[in-house]
N, C-alpha and C positions, 0 to 999 in steps of 0.2 A: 656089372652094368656095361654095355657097349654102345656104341657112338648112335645109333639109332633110338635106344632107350634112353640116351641122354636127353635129343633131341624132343622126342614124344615128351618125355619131362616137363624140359624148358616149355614144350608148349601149350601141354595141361596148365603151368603155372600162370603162361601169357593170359590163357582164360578164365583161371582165378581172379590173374587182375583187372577183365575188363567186363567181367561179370555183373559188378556194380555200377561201371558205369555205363553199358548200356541197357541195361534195365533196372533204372533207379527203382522204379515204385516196389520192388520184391526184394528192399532194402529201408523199410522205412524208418525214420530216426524216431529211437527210442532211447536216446541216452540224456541226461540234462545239458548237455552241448549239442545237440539236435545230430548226434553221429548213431549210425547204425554197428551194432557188436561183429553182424554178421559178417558186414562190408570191411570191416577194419578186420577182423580174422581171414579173411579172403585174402586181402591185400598184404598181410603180412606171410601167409602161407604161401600165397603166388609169389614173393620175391625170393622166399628159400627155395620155392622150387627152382625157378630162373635160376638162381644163385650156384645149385645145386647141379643143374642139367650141361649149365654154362662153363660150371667149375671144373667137372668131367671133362669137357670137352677140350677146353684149352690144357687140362695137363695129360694127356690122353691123347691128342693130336696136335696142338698149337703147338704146343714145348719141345715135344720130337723134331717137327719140324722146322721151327727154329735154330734145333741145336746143329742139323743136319745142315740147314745154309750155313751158319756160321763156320762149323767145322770143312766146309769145301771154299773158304774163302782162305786164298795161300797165305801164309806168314811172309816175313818181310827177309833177307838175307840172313837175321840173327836173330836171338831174344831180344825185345827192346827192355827188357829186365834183368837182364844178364851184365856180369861186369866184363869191361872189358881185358882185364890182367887178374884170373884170381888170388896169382900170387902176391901179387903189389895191395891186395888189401888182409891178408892175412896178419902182418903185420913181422913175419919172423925174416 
């Protein structure tokens, strides 16, 4: 998958989920809690796709890029995790 079929993804999924709600009546409620099976399988398929399209994208380009600022941001004069005598904590 690449960043363009992710997208197209995410956005079949967006029309999954808005499927039902803008044309309610080709979802009519047939359950004993007055919910439709069809609308409720939509809404749960459109969030995996989101999920799916969305998830691609940020580790596939967010993360990279993230890692790429972080790593041009200069360190400070020393490790701030570093001791500062290794020998004085050895202990011999």
């Amino acid at each position: 998958m690449n960043g363009v079929n992710a997208v197209v993804f995410a956005v079949i999924g967006a029309g999954m989920e808005l499927l039902p709600r803008v044309f309610p009546s080709w979802f009519p409620p047939n359950g004993a809690d007055q919910s439709s099976a069809r609308a409720l399988w939509l809404g749960v398929m459109g969030f995996i796709q989101i999920g799916l399209g969305a998830g691609h994208i940020v580790r596939m380009h967010v993360v990279p890029f993230t890692m790429r600022v972080v790593s041009a941001v200069p360190a400070g004069d020393r490790d701030p995790l570093a001791l500062p005598n290794p020998r004085a904590a050895s202990g011999r």
